[in-house]
PDB file with one MODEL, atoms N, CA, C and O in Angstrom:
MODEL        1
ATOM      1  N   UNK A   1       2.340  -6.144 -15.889  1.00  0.00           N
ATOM      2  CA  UNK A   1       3.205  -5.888 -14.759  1.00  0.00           C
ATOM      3  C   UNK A   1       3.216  -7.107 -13.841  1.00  0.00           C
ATOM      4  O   UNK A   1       2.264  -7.887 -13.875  1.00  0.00           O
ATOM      5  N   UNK A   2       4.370  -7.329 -12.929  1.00  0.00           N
ATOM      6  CA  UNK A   2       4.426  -8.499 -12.044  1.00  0.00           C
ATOM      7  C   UNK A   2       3.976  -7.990 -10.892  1.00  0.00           C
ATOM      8  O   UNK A   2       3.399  -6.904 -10.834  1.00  0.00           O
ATOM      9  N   UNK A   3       4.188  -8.674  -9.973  1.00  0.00           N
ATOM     10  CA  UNK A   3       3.394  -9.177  -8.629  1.00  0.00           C
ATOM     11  C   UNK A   3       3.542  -7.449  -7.520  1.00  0.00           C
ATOM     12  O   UNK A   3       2.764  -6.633  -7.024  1.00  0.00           O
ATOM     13  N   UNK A   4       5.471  -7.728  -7.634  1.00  0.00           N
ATOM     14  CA  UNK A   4       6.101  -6.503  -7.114  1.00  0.00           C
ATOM     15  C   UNK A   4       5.550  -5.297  -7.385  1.00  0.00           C
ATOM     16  O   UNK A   4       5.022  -4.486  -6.626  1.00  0.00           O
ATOM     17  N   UNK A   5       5.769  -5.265  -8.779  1.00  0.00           N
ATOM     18  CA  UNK A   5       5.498  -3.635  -9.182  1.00  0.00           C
ATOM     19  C   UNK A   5       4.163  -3.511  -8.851  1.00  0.00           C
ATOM     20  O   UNK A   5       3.910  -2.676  -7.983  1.00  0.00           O
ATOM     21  N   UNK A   6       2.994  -4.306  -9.460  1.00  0.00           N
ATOM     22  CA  UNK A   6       1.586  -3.711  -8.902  1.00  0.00           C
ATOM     23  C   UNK A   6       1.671  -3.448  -7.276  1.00  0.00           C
ATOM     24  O   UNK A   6       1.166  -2.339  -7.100  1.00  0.00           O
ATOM     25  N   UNK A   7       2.060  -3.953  -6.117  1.00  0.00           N
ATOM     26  CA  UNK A   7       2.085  -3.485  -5.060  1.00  0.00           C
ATOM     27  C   UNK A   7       2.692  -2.270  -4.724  1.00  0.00           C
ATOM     28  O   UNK A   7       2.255  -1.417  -3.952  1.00  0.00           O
ATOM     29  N   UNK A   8       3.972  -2.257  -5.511  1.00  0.00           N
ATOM     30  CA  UNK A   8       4.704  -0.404  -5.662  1.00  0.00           C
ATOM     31  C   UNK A   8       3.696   0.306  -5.758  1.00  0.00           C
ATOM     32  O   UNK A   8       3.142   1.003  -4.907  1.00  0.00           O
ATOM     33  N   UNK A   9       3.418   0.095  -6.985  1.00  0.00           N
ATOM     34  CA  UNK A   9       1.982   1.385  -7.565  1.00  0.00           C
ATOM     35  C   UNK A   9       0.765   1.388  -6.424  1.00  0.00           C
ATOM     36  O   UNK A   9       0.417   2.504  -6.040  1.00  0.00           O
ATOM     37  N   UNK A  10       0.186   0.395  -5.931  1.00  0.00           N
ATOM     38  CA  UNK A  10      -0.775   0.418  -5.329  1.00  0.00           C
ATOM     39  C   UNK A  10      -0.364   1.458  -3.831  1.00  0.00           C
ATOM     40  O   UNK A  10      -0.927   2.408  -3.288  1.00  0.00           O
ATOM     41  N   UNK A  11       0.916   0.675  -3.558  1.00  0.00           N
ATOM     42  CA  UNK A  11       1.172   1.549  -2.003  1.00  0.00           C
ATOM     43  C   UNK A  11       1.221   2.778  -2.053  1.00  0.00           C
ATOM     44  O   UNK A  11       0.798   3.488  -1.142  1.00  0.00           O
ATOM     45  N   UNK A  12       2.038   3.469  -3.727  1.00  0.00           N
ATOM     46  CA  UNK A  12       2.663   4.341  -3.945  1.00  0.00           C
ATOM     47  C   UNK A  12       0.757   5.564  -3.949  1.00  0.00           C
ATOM     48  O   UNK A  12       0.590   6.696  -3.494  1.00  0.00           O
ATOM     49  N   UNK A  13      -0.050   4.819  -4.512  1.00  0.00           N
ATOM     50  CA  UNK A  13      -1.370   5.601  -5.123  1.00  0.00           C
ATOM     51  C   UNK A  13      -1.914   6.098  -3.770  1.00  0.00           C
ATOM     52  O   UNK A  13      -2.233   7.284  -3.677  1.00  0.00           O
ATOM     53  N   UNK A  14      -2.027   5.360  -2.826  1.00  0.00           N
ATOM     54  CA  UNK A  14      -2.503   5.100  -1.561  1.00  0.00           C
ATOM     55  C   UNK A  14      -2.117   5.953  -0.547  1.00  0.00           C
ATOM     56  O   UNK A  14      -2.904   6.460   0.252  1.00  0.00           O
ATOM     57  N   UNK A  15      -0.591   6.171  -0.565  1.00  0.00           N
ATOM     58  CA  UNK A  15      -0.148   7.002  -0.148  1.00  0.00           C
ATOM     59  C   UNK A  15      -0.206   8.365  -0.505  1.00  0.00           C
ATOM     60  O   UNK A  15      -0.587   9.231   0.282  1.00  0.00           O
ATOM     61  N   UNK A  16       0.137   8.576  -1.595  1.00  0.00           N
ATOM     62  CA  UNK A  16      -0.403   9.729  -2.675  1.00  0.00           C
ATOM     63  C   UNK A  16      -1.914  10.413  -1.941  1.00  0.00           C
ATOM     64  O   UNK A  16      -2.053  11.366  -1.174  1.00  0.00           O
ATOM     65  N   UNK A  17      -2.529   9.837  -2.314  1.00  0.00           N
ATOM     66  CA  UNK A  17      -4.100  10.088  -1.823  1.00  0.00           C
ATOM     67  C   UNK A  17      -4.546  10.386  -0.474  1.00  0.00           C
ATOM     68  O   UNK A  17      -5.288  11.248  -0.003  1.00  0.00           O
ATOM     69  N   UNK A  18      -3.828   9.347   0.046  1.00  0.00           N
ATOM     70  CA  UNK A  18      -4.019   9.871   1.667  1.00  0.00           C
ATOM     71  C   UNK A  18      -3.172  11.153   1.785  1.00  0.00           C
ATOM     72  O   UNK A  18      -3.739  12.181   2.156  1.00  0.00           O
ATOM     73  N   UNK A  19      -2.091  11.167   1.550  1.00  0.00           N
ATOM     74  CA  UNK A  19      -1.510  12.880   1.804  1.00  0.00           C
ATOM     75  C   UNK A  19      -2.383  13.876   1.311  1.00  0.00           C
ATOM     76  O   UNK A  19      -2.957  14.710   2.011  1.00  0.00           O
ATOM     77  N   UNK A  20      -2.469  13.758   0.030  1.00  0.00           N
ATOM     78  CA  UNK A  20      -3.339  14.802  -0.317  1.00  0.00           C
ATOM     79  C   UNK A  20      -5.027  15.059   0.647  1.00  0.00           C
ATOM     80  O   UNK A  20      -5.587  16.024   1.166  1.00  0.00           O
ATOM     81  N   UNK A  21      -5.291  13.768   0.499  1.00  0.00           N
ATOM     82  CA  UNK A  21      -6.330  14.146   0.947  1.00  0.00           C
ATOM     83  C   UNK A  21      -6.126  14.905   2.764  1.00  0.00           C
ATOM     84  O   UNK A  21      -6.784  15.728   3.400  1.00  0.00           O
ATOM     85  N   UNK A  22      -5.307  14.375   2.960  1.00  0.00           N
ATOM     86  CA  UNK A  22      -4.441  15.080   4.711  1.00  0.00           C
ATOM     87  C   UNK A  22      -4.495  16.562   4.875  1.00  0.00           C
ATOM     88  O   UNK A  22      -4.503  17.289   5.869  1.00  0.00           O
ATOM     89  N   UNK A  23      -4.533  16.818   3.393  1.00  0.00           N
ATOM     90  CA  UNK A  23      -3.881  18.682   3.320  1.00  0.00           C
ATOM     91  C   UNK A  23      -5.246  19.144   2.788  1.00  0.00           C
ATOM     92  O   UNK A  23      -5.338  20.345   2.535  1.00  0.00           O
ATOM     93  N   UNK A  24      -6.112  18.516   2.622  1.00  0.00           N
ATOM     94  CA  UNK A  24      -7.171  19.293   1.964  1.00  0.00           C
ATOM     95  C   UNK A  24      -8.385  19.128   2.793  1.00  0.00           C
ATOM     96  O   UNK A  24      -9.233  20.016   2.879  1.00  0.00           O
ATOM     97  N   UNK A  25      -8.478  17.844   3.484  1.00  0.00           N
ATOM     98  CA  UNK A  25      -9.783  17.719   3.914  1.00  0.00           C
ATOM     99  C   UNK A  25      -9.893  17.392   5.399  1.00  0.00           C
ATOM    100  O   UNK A  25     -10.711  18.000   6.089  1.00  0.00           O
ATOM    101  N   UNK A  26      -9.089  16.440   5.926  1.00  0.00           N
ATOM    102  CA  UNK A  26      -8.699  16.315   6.728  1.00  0.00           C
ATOM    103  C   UNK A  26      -7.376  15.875   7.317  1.00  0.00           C
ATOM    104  O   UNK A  26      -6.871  14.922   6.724  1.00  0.00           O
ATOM    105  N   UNK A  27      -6.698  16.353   8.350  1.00  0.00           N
ATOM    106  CA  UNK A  27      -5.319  15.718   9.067  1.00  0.00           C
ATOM    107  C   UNK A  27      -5.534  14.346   9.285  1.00  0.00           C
ATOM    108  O   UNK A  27      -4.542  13.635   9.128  1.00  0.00           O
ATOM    109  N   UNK A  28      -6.710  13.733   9.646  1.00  0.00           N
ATOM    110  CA  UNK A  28      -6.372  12.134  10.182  1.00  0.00           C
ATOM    111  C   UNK A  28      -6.430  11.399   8.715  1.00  0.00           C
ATOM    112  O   UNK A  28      -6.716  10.225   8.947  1.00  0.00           O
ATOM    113  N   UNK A  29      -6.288  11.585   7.399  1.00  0.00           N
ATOM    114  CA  UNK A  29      -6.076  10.933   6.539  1.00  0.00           C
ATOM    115  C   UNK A  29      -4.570  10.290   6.399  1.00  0.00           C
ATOM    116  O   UNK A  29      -4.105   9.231   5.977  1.00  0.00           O
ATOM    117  N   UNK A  30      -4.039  11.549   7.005  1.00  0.00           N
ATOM    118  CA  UNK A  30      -2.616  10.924   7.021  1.00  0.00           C
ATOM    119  C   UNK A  30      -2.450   9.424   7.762  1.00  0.00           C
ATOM    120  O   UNK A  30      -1.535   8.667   7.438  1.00  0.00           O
ATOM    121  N   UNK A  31      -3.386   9.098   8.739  1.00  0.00           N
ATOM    122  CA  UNK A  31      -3.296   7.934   9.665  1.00  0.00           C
ATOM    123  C   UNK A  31      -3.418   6.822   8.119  1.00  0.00           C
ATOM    124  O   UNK A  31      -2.574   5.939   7.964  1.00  0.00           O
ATOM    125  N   UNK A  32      -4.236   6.969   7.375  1.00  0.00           N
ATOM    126  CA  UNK A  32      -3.923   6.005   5.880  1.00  0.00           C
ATOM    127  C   UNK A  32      -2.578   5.955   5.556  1.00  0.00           C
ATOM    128  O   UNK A  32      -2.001   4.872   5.455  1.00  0.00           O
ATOM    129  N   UNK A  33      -2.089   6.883   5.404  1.00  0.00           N
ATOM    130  CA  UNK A  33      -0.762   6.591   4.997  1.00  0.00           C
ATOM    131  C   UNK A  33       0.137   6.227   5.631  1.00  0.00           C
ATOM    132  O   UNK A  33       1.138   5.671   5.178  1.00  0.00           O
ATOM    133  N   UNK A  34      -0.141   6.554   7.076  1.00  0.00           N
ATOM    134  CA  UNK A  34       0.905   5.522   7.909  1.00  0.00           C
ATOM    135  C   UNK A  34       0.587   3.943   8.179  1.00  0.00           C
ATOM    136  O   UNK A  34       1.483   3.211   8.599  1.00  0.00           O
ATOM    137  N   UNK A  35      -0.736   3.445   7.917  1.00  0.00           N
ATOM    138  CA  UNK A  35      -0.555   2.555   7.932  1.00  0.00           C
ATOM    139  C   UNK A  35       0.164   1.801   6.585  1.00  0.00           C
ATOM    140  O   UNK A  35       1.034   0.932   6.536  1.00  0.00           O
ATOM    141  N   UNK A  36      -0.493   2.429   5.644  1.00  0.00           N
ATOM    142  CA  UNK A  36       0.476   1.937   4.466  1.00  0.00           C
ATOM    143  C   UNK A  36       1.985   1.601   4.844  1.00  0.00           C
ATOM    144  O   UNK A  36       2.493   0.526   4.527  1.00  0.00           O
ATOM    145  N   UNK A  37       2.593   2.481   5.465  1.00  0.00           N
ATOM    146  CA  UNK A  37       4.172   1.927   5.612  1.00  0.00           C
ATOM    147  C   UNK A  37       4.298   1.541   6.327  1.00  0.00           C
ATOM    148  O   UNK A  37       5.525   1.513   6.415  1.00  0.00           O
ATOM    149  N   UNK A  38       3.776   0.929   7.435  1.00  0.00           N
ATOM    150  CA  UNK A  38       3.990  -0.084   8.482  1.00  0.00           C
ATOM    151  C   UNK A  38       3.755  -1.195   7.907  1.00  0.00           C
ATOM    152  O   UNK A  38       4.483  -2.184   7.996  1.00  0.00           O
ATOM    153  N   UNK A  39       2.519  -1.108   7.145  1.00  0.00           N
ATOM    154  CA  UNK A  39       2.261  -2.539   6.505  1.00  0.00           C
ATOM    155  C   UNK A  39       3.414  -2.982   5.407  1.00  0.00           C
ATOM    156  O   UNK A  39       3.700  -4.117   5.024  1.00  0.00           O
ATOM    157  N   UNK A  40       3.896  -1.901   5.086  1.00  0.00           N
ATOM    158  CA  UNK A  40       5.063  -2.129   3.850  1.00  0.00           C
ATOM    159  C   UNK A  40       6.315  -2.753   5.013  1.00  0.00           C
ATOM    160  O   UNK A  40       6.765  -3.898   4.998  1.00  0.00           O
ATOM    161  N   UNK A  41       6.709  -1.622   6.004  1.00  0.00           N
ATOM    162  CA  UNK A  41       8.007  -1.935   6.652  1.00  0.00           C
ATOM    163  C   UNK A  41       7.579  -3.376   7.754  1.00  0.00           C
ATOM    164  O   UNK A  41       8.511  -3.880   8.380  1.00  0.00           O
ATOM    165  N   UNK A  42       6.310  -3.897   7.905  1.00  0.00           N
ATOM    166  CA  UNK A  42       6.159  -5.257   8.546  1.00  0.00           C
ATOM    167  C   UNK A  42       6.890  -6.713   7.570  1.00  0.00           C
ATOM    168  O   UNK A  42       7.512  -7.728   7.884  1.00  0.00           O
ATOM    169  N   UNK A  43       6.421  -6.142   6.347  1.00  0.00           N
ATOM    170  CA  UNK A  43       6.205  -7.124   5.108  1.00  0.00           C
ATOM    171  C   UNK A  43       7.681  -7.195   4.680  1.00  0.00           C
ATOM    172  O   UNK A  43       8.078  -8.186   4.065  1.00  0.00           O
ATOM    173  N   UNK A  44       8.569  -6.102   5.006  1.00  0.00           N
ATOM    174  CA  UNK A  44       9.849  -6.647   5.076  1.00  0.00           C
ATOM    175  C   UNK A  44      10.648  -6.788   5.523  1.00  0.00           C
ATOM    176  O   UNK A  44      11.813  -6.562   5.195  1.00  0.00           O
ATOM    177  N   UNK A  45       9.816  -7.576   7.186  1.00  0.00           N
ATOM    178  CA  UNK A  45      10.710  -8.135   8.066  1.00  0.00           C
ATOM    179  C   UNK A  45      10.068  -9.694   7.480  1.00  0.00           C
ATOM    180  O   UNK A  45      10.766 -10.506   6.873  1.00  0.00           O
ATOM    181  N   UNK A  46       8.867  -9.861   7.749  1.00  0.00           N
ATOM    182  CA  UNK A  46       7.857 -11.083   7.666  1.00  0.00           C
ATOM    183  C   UNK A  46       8.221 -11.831   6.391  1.00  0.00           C
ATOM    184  O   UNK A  46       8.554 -13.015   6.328  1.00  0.00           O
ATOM    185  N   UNK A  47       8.092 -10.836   5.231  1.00  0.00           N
ATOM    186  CA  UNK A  47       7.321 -11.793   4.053  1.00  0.00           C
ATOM    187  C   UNK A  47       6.155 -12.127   3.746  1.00  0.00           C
ATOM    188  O   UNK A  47       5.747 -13.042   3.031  1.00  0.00           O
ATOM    189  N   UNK A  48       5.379 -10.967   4.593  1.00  0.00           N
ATOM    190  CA  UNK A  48       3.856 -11.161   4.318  1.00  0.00           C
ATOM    191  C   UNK A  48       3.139  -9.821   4.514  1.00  0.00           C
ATOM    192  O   UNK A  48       2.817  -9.055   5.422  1.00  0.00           O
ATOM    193  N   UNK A  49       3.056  -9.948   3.115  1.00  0.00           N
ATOM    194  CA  UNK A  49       1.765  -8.667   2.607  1.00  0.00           C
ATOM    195  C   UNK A  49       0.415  -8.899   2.618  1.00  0.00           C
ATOM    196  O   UNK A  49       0.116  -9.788   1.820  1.00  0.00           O
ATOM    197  N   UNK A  50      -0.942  -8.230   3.492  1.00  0.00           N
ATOM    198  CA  UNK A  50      -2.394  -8.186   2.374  1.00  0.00           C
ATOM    199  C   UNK A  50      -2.377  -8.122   1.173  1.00  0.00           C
ATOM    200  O   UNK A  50      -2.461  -9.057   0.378  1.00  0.00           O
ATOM    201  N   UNK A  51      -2.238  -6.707   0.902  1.00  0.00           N
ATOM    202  CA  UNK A  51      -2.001  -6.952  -0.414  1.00  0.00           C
ATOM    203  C   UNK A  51      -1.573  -7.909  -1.525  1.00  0.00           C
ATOM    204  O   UNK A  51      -2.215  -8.201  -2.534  1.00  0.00           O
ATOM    205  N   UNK A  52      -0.511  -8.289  -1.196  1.00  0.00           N
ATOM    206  CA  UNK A  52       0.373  -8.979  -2.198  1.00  0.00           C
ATOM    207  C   UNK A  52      -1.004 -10.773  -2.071  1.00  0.00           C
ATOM    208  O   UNK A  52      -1.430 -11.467  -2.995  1.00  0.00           O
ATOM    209  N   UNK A  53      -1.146 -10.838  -1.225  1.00  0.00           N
ATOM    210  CA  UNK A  53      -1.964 -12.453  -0.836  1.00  0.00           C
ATOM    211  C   UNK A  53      -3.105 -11.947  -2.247  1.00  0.00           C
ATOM    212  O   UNK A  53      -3.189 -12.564  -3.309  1.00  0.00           O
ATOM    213  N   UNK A  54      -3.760 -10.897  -1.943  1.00  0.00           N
ATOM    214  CA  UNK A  54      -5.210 -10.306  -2.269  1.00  0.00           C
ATOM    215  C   UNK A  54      -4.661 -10.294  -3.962  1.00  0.00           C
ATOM    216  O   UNK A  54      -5.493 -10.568  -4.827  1.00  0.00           O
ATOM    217  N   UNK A  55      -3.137  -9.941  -4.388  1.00  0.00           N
ATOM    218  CA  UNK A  55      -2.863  -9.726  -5.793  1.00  0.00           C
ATOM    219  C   UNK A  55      -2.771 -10.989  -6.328  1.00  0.00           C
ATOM    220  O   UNK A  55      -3.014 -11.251  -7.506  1.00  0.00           O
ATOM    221  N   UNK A  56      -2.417 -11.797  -5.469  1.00  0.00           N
ATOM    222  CA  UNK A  56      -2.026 -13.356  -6.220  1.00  0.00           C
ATOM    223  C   UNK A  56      -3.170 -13.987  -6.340  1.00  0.00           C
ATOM    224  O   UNK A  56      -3.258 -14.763  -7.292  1.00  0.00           O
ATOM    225  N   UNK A  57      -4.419 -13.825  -5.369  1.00  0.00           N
ATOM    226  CA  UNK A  57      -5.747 -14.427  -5.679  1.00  0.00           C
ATOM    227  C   UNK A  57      -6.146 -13.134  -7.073  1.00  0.00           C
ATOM    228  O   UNK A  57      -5.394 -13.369  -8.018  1.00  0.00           O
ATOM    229  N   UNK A  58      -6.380 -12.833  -7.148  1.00  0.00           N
ATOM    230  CA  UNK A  58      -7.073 -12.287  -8.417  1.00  0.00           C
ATOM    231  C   UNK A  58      -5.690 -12.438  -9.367  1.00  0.00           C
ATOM    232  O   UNK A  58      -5.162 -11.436  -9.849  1.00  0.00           O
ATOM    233  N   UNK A  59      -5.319 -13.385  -9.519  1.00  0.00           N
ATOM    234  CA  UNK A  59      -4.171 -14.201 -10.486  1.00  0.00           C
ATOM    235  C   UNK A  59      -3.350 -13.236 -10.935  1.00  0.00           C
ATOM    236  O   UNK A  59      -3.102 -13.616 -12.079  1.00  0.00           O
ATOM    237  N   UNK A  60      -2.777 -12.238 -10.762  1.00  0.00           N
ATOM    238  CA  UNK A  60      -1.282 -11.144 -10.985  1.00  0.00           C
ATOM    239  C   UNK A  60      -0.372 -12.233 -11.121  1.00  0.00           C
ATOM    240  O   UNK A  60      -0.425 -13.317 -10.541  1.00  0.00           O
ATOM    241  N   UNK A  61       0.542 -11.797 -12.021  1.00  0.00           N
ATOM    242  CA  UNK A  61       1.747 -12.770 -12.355  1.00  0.00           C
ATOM    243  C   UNK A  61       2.726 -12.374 -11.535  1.00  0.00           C
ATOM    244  O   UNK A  61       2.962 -11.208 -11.219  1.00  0.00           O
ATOM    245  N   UNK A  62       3.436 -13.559 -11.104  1.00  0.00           N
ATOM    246  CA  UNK A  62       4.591 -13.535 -10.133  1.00  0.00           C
ATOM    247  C   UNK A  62       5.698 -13.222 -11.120  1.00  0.00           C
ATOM    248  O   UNK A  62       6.860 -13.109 -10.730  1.00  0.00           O
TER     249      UNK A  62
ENDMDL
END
């Protein structure tokens, strides 16, 4: 997989998890998942992801 898609999946898992975990264990899990999409909706004003920096050092193909 390229650079993009592993960050899809990663945000997508992340999010996943934090909801669930929101409904089962605790409500402030959801605060995970909102940061997830801020960090997503920052990254596409900017052009700059953690993630994506953190995928290209452990060599993910562009």
């Amino acid at each position: 997989m390229k650079l993009e898609a592993w960050l899809r999946v990663i945000a997508g898992v992340f999010v996943l998890v934090a909801v669930f975990l929101g409904a089962t264990v605790h409500p402030y899990w959801n605060y995970v998942a909102a940061f997830v999409a801020v960090n997503l909706i920052q990254s596409g004003f900017t052009g700059w992801c953690p993630m994506m920096a953190l995928l290209r050092k452990l060599g993910v193909e562009e």
